[in-house]
N, C-alpha and C positions, 0 to 999 in steps of 0.2 A: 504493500500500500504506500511505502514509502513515495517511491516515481509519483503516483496518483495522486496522493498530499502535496507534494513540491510541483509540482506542474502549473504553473502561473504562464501569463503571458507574457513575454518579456518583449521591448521592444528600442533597449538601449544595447550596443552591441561592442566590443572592443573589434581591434581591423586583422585579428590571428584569424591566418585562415582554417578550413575543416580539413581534413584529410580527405582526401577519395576513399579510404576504406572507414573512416567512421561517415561519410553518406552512403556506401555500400550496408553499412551495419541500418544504419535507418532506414533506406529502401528493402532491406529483410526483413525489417521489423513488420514494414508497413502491409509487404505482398504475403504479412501472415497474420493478416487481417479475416476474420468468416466473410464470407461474401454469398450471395442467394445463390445456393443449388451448386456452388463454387465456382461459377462464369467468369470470376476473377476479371471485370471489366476495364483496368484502371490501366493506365499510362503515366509514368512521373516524367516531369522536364527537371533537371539539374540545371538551374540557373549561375553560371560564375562569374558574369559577363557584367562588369561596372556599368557600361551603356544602357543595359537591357533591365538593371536593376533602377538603373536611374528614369528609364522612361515608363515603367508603372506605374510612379504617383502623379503623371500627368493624365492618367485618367482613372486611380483607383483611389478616392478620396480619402482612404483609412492607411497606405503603404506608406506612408513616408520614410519609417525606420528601413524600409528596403536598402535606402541612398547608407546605412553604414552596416547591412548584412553582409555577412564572408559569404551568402549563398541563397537561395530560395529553392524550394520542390514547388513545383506546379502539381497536381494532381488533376486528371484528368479521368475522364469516364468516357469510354469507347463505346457504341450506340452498336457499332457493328457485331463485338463482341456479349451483347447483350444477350444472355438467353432469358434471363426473367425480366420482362419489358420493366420498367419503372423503377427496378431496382438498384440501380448504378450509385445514383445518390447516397442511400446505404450505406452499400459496399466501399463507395470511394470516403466515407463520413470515418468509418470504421480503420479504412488503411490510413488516413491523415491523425488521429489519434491515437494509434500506435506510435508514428514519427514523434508526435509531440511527449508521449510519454516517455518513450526511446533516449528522444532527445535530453531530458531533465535527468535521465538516469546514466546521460554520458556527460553529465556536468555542460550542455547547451542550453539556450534563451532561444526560446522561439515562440511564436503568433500566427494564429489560424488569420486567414484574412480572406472573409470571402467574396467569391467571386459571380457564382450560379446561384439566383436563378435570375442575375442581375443583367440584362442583356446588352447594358452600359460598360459593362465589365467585359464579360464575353465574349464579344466582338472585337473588340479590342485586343486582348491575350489571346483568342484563335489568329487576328492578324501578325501580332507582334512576334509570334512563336512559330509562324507559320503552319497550326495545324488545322487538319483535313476538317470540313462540315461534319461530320460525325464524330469527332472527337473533343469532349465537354468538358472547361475548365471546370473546376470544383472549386476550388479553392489553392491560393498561396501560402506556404510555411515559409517566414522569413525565418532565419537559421544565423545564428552566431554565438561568439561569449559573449556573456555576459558584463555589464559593465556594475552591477549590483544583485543584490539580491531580493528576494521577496518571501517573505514568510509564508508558510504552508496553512492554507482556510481551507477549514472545514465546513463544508454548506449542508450538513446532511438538517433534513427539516420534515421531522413526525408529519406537521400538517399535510404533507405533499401524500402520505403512504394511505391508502384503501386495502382493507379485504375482502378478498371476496368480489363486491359490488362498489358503487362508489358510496 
């Protein structure tokens, strides 16, 4: 539970870059994510590209920490690859919070930053990234150290829990 408890959003970042094999560890984390019927629909972008990080916040109003991330994962949902129609969302929800929990438990700062079902967003990172009509951003993980830290919150809240019925 530890990773689960420290997993905050981070979005101040020192400029040490990630290794190729601690994003290799993260993208293992993520494609062992459950996914429906296990269609495994997802596609990650490894973003390292100063340019590329710098031109997201000119249309994703919440990225700005991008401009000092050593990196981003793009998470992507493949339409083609779908066998349970509607499910990709899920599936791709599931492998992004593996990364993020991954992340915190490799001593990384990182921030969901979404993207879909925002068609303002969308359009934009399918252009910018070059990918195909059938292939759906989900969401951005900006990825770096951290430049602080954040105490671990606990949200757990009775009122929310039903049994049985509501």
């Amino acid at each position: 539970m530890n990773a689960i408890f420290n997993r905050r959003s981070i979005r101040k970042f020192t400029k040490q870059e990630i290794s190729d094999e601690t994003i290799e560890t993260l993208l293992r984390a993520a494609m062992a994510a459950p996914s429906a019927g296990n269609q495994q629909p997802w596609h990650f972008i490894v973003i390292k590209d100063e340019e590329i990080l710098y031109e997201i916040p000119k249309f994703h109003p919440y990225s700005q920490m991008l401009r000092d991330a050593a990196c981003a994962i793009v998470v992507c949902g493949d339409l083609v690859l779908e066998t349970n129609k509607g499910f990709w969302v899920q599936d791709c929800s599931a492998a992004t919070e593996n990364i993020l929990i991954e992340a915190t438990d490799l001593g990384l700062g990182s921030v969901w930053l979404g993207v879909h079902p925002d068609k303002d967003r969308v359009k934009p990172v399918q252009s910018l990234l070059g990918l195909p009509e059938t292939v759906v951003p989900l969401c951005i993980i900006a990825l770096g150290y951290p430049t602080d830290s954040k105490s671990p919150v606990d949200r757990f809240n009775k009122a929310r829990i039903h049994t049985n019925k509501w």
